[in-house]
N, C-alpha and C positions, 0 to 999 in steps of 0.2 A: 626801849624795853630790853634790858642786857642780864642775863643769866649769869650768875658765877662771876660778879661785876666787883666782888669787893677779896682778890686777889688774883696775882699772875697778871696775864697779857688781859683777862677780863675788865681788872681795874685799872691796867693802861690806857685802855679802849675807853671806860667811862670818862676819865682827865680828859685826854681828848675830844670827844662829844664834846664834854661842858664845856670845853674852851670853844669850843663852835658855837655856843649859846644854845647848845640842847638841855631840856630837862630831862634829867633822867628817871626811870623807873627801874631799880636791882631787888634782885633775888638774893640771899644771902639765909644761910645756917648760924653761923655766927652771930650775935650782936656785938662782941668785941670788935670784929672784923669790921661790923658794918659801920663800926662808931668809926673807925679809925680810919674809913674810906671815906666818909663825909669828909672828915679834918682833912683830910688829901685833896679832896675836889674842892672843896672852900677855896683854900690856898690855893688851889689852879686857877681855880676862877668863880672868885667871889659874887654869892648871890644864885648858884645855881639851884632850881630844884631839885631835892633828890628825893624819891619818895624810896623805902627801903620794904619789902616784904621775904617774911621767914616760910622755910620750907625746907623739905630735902628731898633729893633726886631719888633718893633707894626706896623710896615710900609713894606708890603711884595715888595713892590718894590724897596723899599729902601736895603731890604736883596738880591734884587737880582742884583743889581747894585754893589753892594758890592762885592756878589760872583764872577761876570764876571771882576772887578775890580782887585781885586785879582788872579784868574786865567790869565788874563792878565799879571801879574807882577812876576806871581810866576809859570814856568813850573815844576814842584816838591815840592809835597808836601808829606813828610816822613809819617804825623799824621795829622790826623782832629780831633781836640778836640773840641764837642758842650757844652760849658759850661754853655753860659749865657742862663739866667731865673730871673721870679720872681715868688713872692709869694704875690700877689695882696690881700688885705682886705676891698676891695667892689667890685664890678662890674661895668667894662667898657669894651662899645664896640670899634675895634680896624676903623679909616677910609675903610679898607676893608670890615669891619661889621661882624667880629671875633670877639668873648669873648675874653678879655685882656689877660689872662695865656696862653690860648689856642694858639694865634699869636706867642708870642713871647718863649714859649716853648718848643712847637713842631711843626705849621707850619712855624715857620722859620727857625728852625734849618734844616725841612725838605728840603726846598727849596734850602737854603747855599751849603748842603752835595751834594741834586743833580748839582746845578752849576758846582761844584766843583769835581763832581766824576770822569770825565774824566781825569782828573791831577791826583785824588788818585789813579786810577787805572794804570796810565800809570808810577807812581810812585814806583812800587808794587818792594818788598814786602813792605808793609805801613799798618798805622791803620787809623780807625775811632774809635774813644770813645766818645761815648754819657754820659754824667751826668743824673742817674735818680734821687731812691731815695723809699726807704721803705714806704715813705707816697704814694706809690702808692696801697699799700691794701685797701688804706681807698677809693681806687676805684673800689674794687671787684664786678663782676658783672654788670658793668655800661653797657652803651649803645655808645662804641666809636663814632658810625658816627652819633648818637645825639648830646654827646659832643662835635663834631666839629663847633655846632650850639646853641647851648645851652645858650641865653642870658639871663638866670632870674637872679633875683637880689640878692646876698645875703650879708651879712654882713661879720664882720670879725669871728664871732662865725660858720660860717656857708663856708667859705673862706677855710679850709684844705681841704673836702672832694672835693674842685674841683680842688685845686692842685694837691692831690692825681690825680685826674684821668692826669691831664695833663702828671703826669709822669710816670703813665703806657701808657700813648697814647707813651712817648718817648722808653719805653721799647720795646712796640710791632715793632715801629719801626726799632729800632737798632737789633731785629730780624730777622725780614722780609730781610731787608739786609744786614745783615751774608748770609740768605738762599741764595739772589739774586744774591750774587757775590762768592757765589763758587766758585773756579779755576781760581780766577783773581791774588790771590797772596795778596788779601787785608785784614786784621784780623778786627774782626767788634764788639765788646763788648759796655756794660754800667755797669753803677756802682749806687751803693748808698754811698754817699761822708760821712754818718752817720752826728749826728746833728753838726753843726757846728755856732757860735755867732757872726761871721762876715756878716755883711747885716744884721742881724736879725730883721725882722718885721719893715722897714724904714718907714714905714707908721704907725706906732703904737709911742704915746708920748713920754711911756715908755721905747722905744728900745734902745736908748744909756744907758742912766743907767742901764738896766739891762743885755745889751751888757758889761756893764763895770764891774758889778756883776759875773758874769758868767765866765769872764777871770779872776779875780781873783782867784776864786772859781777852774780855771781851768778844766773846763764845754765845753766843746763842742768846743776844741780846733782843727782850720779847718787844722792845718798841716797834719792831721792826711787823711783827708778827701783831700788834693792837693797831697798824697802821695801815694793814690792806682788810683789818675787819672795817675799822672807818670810811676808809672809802667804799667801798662795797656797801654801805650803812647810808651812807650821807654824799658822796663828792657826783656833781650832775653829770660826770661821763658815763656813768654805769645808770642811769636813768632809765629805765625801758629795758636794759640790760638783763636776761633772765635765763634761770637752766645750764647756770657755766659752774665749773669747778675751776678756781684760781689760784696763782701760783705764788708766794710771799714775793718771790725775788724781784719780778718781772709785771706781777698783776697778768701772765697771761697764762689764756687756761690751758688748760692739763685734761686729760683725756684718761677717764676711771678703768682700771683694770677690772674686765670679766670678773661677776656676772653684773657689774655696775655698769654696764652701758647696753643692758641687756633689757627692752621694754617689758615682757612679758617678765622677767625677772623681776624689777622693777613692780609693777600691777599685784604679780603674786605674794612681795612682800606687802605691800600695802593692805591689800586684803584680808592676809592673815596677823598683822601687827593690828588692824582694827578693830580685826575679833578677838582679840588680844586682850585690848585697854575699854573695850565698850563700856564693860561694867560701871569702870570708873568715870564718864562721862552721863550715863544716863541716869546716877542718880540726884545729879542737881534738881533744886530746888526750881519753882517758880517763878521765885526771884530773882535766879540766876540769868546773865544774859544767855538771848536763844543759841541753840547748839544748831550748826550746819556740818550734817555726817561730808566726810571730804567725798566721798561718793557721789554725791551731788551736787559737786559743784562744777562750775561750766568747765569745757576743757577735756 
C-alpha cells in the first residue's frame, strides 16, 4: 500500500516492489498519472497487480474515505507506505482550515495509517514506512502543536523551514507509533529519501529546466531515495526492525533533532493531532472496517 505511488521516487518505489512480485495498492489524484504508471509497471514487470484508488491529501475527508475504501477491498496489507507530500512555495489554507504541508503531510498520512491499522495489525508481521527527510532540522526546536495551526504567510524563500517542520511532525510520529504497537508484530520506521529532482519545486518556473539540468548532471538521482523506502518495506534484515529514523546513503539511522526525540513531545502531539482528525474517523459507517483509536493500542 504506497501513497503518492504514481510520481517521483513514489513511483520508483512501486516499479521496484512489482519487480519483487508485490501487488501493489496506490493512491493517486490523477487518472492520467495513474494510467500512465500502470503502462510503467507492466513494462517493469508484466502481470503485476495494481489496484489504483483516487483521493487527495488537502481534503481530510477525502483521506478518510479513501482509507475505509481501501480497507474494505483489501483484508491484508503486508506494508503501508506514506509517501505522498509536498513542498508548497506560498501559503494555503486547507477547506479543513489546516496549513497546506501540514494537511497533506502529516495530518493525512496520520489519519490513512490510523483507518488502516487494524488490517496492518491484523496483517502482522508487516510495516509501516513513513517518508520524512533531513530537512526536518531546519525545524529544530519548533512548537509542534503550534505548527498544527500555524497560518502565516510565507513565500517561497521562507517555504523550507516549514517543510522542514512538517517532516519532523512526520518523524515524531512514525515514533510515537513504533512505541504504541509494541508486540503487535508490526515494524514502524521513517526515512530520508535524500535530495531527489523528481517533482522538484512544481511550483517554481524554473523547475523543469533545472529538473532536466540536474539529471543530466546526475544530481539527486530519486532511485537512490525509492531504494531505502524498499528495503525498509520488504528486504528481511530490517524484519523486527522498529522505531528507527534511516539514512538514504548508508541505511543507518539518524538521530531527530529536538523536540523529536522528545517522549512526552512525542504523546502530546499524538494527542492532540487525534483530537484533531476524530471527527473524520468516527463518522464511518457500519460497514466500514472496525476503527481501533491508537490510544488503545498495546504498547
Amino acid at each position: 500500500m504506497l501513497t503518492g505511488g504514481t510520481s517521483g521516487i513514489g513511483q520508483r518505489t512501486a516499479v521496484a516492489l512489482a519487480q519483487k512480485g508485490a501487488d501493489l495498492v496506490l493512491t493517486a489524484r490523477s487518472k492520467t498519472r495513474a494510467d500512465s504508471t500502470i503502462e510503467i509497471i507492466e513494462r517493469a514487470a508484466p502481470g503485476t497487480k495494481v489496484d489504483i484508488h483516487y483521493g487527495d491529501f488537502r481534503d481530510l475527508a477525502s483521506v478518510a474515505a479513501l482509507g475505509r475504501e481501501i480497507a474494505s477491498r483489501h483484508p491484508r496489507i503486508d506494508a503501508l507506505i506514506n509517501n505522498a507530500g509536498i513542498h508548497a512555495f506560498k501559503s494555503r489554507v486547507t477547506k479543513d482550515g489546516y496549513p497546506e504541508m501540514v494537511a497533506v503531510n502529516y495530518l493525512g498520512p496520520w489519519l490513512f495509517t490510523n483507518i488502516l491499522l487494524e488490517t496492518v495489525v491484523r496483517s502482522a508481521p508487516s510495516r509501516i514506512v513513513t517518508v520524512a527527510s533531513e530537512a526536518s532540522r531546519q525545524g529544530a526546536g519548533f512548537d509542534p502543536l503550534a505548527a498544527l495551526v500555524d497560518k502565516r504567510q510565507f513565500s517561497a524563500q521562507g517555504s523550507s523551514v516549514i517543510y522542514g517542520q512538517t517532516k519532523l511532525l512526520n518523524i515524531m510520529f512514525s515514533m510515537e507509533l513504533a512505541h504504541r504497537l509494541t508486540g503487535t508484530g508490526v515494524a514502524v520506521n521513517c526515512l530520508c529519501p535524500g535530495f531527489n529532482v523528481t517533482g522538484l519545486g512544481r511550483e517554481l518556473w524554473f523547475a523543469a529546466p533545472l529538473e532536466r539540468l540536474l539529471t543530466w548532471l546526475k544530481v539527486g538521482n530519486p532511485e537512490r531515495g525509492a531504494g531505502i523506502i524498499v528495503s525498509l518495506a520488504s528486504d528481511p534484515a530490517f524484519a523486527g526492525v522498529t522505531g528507527g529514523y534511516f539514512s538514504v546513503s548508508d541505511a543507518s539511522r539518524l538521530a531527530p533533532v529536538a523536540p523529536g526525540d522528545d517522549p512526552q513531545a512525542l504523546q502530546a502531539l499524538w494527542q492532540a493531532t487525534a483530537e484533531r482528525v476524530a471527527a473524520f474517523y468516527r463518522t464511518r459507517s457500519s460497514r466500514d472496517a472496525p476503527f481501533i483509536p491508537m490510544n488503545e493500542m498495546p504498547g
